[in-house]
Backbone bond lengths (Angstrom), bond angles and torsions (degrees), N, CA, C in turn:
res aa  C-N    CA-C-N  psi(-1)  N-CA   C-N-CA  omega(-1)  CA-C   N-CA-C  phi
1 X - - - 1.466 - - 1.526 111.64 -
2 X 1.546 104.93 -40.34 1.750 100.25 174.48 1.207 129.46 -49.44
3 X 1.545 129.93 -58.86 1.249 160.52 30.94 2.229 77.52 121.46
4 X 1.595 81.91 -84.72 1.658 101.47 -172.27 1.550 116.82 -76.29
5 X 1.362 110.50 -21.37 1.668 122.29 155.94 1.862 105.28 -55.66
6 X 1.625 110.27 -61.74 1.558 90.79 -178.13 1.552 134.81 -75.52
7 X 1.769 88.19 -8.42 1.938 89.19 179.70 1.387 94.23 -85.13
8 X 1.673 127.76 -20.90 1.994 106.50 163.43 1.150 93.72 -39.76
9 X 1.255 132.54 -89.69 1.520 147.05 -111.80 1.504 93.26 -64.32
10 X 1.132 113.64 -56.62 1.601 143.74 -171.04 1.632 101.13 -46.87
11 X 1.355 127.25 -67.72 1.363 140.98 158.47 1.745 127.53 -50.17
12 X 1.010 100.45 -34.65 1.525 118.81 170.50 2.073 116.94 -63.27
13 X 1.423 79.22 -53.19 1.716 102.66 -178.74 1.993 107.30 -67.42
14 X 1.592 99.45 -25.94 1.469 94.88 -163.51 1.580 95.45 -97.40
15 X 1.239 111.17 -15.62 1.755 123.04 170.67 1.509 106.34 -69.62
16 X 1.229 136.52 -50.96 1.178 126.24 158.65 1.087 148.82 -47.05
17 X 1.128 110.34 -35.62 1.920 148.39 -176.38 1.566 99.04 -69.09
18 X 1.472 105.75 -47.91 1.602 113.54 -154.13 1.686 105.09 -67.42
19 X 1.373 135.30 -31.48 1.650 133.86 154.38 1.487 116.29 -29.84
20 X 1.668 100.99 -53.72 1.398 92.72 -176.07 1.641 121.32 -86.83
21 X 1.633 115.78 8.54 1.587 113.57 171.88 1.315 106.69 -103.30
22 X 1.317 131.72 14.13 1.538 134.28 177.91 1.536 99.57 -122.06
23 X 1.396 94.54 -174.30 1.913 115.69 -173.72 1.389 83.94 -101.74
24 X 1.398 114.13 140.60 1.267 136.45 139.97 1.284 110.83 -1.70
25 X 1.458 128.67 113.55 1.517 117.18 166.07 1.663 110.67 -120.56
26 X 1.251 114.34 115.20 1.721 143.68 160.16 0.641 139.36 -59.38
27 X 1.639 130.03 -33.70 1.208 140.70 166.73 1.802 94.80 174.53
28 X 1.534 95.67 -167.09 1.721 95.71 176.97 1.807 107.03 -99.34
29 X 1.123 114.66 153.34 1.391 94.59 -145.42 2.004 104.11 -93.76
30 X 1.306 122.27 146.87 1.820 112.55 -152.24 1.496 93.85 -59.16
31 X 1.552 126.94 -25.83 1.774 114.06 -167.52 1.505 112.00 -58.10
32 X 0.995 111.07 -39.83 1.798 129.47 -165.67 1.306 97.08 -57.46
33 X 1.764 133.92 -31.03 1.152 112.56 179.56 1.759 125.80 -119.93
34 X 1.219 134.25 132.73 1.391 117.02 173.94 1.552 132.37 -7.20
35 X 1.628 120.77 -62.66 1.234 114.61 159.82 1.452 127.97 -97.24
36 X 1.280 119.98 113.40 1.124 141.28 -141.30 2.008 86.27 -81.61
37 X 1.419 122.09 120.13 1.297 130.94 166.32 1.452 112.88 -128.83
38 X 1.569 108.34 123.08 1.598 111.64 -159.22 1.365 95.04 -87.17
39 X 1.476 143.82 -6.82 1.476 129.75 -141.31 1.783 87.57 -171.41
40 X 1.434 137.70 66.40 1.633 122.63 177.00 1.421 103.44 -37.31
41 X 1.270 117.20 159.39 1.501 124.91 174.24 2.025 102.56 -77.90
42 X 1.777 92.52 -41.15 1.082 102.56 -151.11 2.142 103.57 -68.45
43 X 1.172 90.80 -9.39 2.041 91.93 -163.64 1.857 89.20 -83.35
44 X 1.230 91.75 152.52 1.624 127.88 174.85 1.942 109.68 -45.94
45 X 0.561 132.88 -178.12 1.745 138.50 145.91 1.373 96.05 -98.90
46 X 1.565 101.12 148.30 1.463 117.00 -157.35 1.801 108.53 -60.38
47 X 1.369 92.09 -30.49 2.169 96.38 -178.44 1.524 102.67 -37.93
48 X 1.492 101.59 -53.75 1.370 116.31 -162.40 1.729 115.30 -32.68
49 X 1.230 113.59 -43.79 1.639 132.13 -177.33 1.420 110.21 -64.65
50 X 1.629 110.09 -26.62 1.524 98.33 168.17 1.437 133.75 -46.28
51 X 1.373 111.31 -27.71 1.933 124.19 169.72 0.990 86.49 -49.19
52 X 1.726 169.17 -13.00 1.236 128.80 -159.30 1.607 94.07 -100.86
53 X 1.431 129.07 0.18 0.914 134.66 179.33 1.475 114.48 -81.12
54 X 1.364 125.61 -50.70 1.483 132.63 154.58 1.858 110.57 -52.74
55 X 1.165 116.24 -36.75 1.804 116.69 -171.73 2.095 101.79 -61.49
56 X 1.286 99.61 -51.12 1.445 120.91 167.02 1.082 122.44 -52.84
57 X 1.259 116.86 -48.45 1.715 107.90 165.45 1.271 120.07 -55.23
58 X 1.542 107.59 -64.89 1.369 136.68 -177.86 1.727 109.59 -36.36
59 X 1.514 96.17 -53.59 1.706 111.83 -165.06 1.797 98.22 -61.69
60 X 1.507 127.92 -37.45 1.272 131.93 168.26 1.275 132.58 -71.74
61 X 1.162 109.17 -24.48 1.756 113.64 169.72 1.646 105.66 -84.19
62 X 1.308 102.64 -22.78 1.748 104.71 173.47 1.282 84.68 -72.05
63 X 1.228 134.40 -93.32 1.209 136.56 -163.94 1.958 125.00 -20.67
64 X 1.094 92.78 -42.13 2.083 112.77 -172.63 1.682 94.18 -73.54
65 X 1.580 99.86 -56.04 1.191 106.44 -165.48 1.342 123.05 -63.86
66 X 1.637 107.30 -31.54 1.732 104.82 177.31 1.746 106.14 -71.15
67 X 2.106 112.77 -35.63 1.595 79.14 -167.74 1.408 106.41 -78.33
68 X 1.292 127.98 -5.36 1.227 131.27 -160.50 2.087 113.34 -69.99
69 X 1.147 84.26 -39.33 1.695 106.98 -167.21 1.288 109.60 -125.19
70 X 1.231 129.69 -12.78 1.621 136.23 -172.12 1.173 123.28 -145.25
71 X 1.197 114.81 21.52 1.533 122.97 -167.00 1.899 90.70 -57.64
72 X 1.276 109.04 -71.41 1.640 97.56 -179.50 1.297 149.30 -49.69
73 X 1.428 103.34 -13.59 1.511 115.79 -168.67 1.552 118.44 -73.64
74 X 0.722 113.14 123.92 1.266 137.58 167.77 1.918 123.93 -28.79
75 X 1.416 68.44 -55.69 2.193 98.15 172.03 1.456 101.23 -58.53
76 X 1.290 116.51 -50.30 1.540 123.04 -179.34 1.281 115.56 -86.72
77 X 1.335 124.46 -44.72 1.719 98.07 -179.32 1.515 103.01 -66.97
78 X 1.198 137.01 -6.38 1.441 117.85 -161.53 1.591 98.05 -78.18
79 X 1.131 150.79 -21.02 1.487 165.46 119.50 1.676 120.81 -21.36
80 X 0.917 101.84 -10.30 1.419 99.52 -164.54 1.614 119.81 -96.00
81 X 1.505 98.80 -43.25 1.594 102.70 156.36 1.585 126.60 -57.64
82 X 1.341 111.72 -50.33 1.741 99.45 172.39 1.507 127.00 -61.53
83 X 1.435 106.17 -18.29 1.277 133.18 -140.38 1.801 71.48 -81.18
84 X 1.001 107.07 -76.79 1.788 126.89 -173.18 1.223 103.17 -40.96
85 X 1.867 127.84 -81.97 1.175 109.95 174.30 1.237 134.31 -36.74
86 X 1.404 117.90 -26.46 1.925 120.34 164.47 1.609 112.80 -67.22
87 X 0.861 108.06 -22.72 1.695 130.64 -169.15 1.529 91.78 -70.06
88 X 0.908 96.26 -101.33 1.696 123.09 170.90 1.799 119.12 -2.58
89 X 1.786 95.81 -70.21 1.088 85.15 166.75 2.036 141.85 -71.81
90 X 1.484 90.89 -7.69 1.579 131.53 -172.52 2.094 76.36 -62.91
91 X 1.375 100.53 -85.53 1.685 119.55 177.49 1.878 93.18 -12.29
92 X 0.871 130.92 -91.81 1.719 109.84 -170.58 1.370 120.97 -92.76
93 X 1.483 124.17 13.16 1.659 111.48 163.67 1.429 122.09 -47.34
94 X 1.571 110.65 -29.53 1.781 84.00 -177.30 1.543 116.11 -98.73
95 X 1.142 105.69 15.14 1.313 114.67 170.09 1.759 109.62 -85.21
96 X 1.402 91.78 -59.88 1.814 90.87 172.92 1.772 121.68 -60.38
97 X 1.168 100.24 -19.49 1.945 113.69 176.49 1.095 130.54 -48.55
98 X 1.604 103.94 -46.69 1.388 125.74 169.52 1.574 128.67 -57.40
99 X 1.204 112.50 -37.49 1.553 128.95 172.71 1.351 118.71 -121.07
100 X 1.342 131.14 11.69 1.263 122.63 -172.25 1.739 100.06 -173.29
101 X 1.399 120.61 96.36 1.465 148.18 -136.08 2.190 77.83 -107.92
102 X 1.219 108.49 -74.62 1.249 114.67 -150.24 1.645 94.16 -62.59
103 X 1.345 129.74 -52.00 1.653 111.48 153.58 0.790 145.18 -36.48
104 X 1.228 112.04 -50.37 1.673 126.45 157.82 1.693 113.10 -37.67
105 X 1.330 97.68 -41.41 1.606 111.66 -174.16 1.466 106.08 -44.01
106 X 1.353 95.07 -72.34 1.219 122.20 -168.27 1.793 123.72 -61.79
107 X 1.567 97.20 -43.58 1.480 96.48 156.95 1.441 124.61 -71.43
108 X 1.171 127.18 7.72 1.558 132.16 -177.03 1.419 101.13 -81.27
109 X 1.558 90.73 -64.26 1.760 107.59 173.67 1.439 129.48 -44.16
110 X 1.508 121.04 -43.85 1.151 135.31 151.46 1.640 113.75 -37.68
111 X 1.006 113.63 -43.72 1.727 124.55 -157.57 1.790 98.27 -93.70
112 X 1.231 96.90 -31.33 1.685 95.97 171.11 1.537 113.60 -76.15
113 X 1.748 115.47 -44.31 1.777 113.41 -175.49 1.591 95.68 -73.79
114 X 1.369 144.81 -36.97 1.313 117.01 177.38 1.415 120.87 -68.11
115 X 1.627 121.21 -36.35 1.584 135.87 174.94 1.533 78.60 -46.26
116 X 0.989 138.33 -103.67 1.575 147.09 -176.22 1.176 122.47 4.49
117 X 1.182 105.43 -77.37 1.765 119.02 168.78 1.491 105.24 -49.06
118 X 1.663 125.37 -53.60 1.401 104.12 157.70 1.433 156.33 -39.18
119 X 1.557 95.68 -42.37 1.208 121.85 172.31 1.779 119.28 -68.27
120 X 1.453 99.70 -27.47 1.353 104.48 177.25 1.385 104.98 -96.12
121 X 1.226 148.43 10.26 1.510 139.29 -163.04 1.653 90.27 -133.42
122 X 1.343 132.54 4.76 1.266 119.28 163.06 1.529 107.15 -93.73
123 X 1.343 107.62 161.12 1.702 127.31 -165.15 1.559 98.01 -79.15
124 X 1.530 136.08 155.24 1.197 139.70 -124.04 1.548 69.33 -129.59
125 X 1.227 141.59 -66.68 1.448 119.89 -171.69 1.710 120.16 -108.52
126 X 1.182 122.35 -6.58 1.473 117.95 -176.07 1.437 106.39 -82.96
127 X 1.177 109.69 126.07 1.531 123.34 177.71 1.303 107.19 47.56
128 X 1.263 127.93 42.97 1.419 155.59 149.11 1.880 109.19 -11.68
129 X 0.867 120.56 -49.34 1.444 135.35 -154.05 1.777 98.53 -99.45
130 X 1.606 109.98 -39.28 1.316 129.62 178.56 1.045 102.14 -64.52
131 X 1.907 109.31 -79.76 0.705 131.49 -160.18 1.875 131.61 -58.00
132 X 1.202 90.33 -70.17 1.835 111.56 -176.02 1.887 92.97 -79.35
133 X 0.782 96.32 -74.78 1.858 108.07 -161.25 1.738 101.68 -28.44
134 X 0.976 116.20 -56.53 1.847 114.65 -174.22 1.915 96.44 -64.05
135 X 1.065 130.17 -14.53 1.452 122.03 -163.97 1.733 92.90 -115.03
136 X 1.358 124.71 -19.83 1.331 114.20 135.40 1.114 153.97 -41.49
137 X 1.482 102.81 -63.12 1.297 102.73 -177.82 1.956 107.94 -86.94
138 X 0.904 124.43 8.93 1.118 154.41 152.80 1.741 134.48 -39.34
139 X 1.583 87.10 -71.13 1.626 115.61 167.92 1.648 96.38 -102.18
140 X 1.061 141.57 25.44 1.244 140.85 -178.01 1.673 96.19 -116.69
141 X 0.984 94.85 -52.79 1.707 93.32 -176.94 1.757 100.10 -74.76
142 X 1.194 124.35 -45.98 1.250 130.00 175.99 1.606 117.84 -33.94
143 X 1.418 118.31 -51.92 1.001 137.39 154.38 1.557 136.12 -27.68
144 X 1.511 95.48 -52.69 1.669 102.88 161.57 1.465 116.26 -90.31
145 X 1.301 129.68 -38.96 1.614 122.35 152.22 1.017 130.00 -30.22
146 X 1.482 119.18 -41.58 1.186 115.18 179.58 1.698 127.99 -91.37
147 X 1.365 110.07 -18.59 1.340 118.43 148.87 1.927 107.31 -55.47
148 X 1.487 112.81 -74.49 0.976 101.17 -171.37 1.654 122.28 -45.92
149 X 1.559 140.64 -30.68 1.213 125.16 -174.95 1.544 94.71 -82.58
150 X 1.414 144.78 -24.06 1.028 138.49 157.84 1.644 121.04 -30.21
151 X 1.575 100.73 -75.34 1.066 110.94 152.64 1.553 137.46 -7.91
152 X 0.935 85.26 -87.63 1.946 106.16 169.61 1.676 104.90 -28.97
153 X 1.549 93.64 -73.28 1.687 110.38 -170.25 1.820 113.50 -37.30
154 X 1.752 96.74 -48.41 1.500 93.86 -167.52 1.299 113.71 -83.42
155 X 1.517 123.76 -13.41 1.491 129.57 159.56 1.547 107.42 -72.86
156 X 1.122 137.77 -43.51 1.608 159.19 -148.77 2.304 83.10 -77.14
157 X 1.425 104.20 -50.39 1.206 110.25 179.13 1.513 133.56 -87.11
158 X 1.313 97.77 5.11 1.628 110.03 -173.39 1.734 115.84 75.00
159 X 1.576 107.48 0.70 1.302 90.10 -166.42 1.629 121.29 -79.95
160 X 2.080 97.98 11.00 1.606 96.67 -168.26 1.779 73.55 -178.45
161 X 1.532 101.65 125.72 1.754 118.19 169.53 1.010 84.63 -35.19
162 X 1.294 96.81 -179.64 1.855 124.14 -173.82 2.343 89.53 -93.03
163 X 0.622 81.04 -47.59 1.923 81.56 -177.78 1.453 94.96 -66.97
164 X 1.214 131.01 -62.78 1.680 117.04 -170.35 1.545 112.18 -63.36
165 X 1.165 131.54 -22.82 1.393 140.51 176.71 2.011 106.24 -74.20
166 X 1.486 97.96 -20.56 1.584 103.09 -170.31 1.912 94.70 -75.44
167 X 1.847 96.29 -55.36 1.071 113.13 -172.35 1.698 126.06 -51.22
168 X 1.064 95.46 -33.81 1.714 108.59 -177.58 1.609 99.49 -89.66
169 X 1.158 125.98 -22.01 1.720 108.71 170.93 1.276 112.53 -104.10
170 X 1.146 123.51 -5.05 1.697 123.71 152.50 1.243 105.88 -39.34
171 X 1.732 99.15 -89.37 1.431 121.04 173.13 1.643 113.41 -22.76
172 X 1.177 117.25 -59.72 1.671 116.08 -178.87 1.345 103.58 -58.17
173 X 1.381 130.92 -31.93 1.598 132.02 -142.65 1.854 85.23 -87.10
174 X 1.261 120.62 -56.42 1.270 132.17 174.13 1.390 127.06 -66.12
175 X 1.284 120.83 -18.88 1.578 123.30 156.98 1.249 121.73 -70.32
176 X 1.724 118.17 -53.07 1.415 135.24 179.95 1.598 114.57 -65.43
177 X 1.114 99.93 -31.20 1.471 99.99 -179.17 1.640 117.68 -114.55
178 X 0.851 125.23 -13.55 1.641 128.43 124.53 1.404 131.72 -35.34
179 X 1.304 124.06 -33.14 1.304 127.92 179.63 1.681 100.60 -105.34
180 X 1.517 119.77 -13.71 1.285 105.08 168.88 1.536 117.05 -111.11
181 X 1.517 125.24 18.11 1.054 151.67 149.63 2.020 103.32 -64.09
182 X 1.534 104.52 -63.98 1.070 97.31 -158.14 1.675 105.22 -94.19
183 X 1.424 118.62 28.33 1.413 125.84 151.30 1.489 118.76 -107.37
184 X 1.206 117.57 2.98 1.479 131.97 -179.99 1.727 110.48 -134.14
185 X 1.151 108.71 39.99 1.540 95.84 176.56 1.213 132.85 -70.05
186 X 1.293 102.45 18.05 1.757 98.79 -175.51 1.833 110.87 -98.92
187 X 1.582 110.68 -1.46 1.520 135.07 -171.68 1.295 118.46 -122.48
188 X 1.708 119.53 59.71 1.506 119.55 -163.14 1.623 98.72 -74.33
189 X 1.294 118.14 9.87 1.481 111.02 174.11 1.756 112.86 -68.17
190 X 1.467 110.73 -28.71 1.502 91.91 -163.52 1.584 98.38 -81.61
191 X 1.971 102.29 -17.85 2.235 101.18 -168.97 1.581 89.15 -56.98
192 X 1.639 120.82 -59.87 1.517 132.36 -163.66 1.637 99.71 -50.76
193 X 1.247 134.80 -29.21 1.637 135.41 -166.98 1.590 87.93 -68.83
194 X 1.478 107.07 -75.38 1.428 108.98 170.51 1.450 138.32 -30.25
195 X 1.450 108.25 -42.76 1.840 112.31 172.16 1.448 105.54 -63.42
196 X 1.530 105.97 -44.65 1.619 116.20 179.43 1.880 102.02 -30.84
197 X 1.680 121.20 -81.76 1.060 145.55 -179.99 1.741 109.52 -14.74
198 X 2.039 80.59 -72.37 1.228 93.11 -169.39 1.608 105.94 -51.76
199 X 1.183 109.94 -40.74 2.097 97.44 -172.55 1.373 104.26 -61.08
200 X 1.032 118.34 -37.28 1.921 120.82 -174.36 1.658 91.83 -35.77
201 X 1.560 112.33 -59.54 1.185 106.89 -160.18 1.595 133.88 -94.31
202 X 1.579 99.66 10.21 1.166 113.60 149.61 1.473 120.63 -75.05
203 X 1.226 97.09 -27.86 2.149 101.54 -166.36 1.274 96.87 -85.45
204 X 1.207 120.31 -29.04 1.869 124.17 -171.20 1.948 104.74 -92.85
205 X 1.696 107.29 5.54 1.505 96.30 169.40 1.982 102.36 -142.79
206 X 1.303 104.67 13.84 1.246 94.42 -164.84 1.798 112.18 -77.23
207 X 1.538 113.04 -18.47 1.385 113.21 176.08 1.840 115.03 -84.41
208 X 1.471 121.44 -10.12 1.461 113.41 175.75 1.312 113.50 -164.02
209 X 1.902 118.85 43.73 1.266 133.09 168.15 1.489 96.61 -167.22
210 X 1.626 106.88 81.63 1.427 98.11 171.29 1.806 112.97 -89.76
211 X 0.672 110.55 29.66 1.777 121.50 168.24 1.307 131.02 -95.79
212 X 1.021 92.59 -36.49 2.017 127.28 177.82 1.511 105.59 -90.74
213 X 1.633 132.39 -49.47 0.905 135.83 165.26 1.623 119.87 -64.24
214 X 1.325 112.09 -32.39 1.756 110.97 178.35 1.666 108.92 -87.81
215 X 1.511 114.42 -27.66 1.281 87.69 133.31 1.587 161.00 -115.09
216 X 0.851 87.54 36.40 1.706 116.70 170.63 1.743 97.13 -68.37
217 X 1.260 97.97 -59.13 1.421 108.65 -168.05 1.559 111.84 -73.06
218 X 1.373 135.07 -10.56 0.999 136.40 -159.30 1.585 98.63 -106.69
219 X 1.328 108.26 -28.14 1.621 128.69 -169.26 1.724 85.44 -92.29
220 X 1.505 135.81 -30.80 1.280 110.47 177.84 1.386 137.25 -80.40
221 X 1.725 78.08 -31.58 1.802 90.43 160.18 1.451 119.44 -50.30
222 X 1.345 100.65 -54.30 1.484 106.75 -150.19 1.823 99.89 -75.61
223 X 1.492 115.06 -11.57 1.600 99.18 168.41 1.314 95.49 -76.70
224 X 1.634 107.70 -69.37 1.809 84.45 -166.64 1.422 134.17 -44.81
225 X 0.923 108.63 -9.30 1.748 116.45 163.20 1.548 115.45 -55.70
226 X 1.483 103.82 -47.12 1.081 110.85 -170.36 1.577 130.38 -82.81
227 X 1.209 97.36 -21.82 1.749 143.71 157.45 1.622 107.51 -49.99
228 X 1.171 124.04 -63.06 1.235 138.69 -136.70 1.535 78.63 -102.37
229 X 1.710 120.70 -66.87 1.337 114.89 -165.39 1.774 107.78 -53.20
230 X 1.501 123.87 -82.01 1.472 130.28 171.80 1.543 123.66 -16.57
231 X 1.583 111.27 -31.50 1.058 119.16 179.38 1.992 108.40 -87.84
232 X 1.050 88.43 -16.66 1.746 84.73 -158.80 1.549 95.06 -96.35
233 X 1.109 123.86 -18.53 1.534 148.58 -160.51 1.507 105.11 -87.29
234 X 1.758 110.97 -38.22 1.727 104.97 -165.15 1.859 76.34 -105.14
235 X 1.228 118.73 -13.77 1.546 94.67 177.42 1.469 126.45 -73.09
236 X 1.337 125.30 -28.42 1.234 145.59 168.79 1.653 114.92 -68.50
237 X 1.641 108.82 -5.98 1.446 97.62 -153.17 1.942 89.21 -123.42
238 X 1.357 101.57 10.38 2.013 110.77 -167.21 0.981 100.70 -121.45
C-alpha cells in the first residue's frame, strides 16, 4: 500500500508539471482535420479550463494526504491504481493533442473510465473531502472533455456538422453523468464540475449558435437539478 501511496504522489506531481513542459494547448488545431472548423460549437469558452487549476491542487492534497495519513488504508489504496493509470496517461495527452486528435480521443476516454472506476471505488463518507471530492471533480470535468474531443473529431471528420456533433455530446454529457450523479449522491462536486462545462458552452455559443447554447443551458439546468435533488434526497434519508 505504501509503495502505491508514493507512485500517487510521484505521478500526480508529474501530471501537474507536464502543462508547463509543453506549448499551450487551445483546442485541436482546424488543419489536422478534413473539415476545417475555426471555433467547435461543442468546446467550453476558454474561462472554462481554469478548473484544471482547482483539479491540480485538489489531485495533490489527495495525493500528500493519503500517504501522509492513509498510506495503509484499504478505503484509499483501493483508488489508487486507476487513479495512476488515469494519471499517467493524463502525463502526455497534451503532448500527443497537438498532432494527433483521434489519439488524443481515445486516450481522453481511457482517462475518464479509469477516473471513474476511481471515483466509484472510494467510500461515500470517510474522508469525503480527501477522499471522493478531488476524484470528483476530476472525472467530472473528465466527463465533459471527453465528449468535447469526441465532439471535435466527428465534426473535424464530417461525420456530424459542427452544431449536430455539439448537440449529440451535450445530450450524452447530461445522460452519462446524470445517471452517475444519481448513483453517487453524496458528491454533488462531480454534478457542479459538469454545470461548470456545460456553462463554458453556453458562453462560448451564446452570440452566433443559439441552438447549441439553449441547449447547453437546458442540459445545465437539468444537471443541477439533478445535483441538488440526489444530494438533498440521501441527506434527509442518513
Amino acid at each position: 500500500m505504501t509503495l502505491r501511496a508514493i507512485l500517487l504522489i510521484l505521478v500526480t506531481a508529474a501530471f501537474a508539471i507536464a502543462p508547463f513542459l509543453t506549448p499551450p494547448f487551445t483546442g485541436y488545431q482546424p488543419g489536422r482535420f478534413p473539415v476545417e472548423i475555426l471555433r467547435p460549437a461543442v468546446q467550453p469558452a476558454g474561462y472554462a479550463f481554469s478548473i484544471w487549476s482547482v483539479i491540480y491542487l485538489w489531485l495533490i492534497l489527495h495525493a500528500g494526504y493519503g500517504f501522509w495519513k492513509r498510506a495503509h488504508s484499504a478505503d484509499w489504496d483501493a483508488v489508487r491504481l486507476p487513479l495512476i493509470a488515469s494519471l499517467v496517461i493524463g502525463m502526455v495527452w497534451l503532448a500527443i493533442a497537438a498532432n494527433y486528435p483521434i489519439i488524443a480521443t481515445i486516450g481522453i476516454l481511457f482517462m475518464l473510465v479509469t477516473a471513474m472506476i476511481a471515483f466509484f471505488q472510494a467510500d461515500e463518507f470517510y474522508d469525503r473531502w480527501m477522499l471522493s471530492a478531488p476524484l470528483a471533480i476530476y472525472a467530472g470535468w473528465l466527463s465533459a472533455a471527453a465528449a468535447v474531443s469526441t465532439g471535435v473529431v466527428l465534426a473535424g471528420y464530417g461525420l456530424l456538422t459542427n452544431t449536430e456533433s455539439a448537440l449529440v455530446m451535450i445530450a450524452i454529457v447530461f445522460g452519462v453523468a446524470g445517471m452517475v450523479q444519481w448513483l453517487r449522491p453524496y458528491m454533488p462536486i462531480y454534478g457542479i464540475t459538469v454545470v461548470w462545462a456545460l456553462i463554458g458552452i453556453v458562453v462560448a455559443n451564446a452570440n452566433d449558435n443559439l441552438i447549441v447554447a439553449g441547449t447547453a443551458a437546458a442540459a445545465a439546468a437539468g444537471m443541477a437539478a439533478v445535483t441538488f435533488y440526489t444530494w438533498h434526497k440521501r441527506r434527509i434519508t442518513i
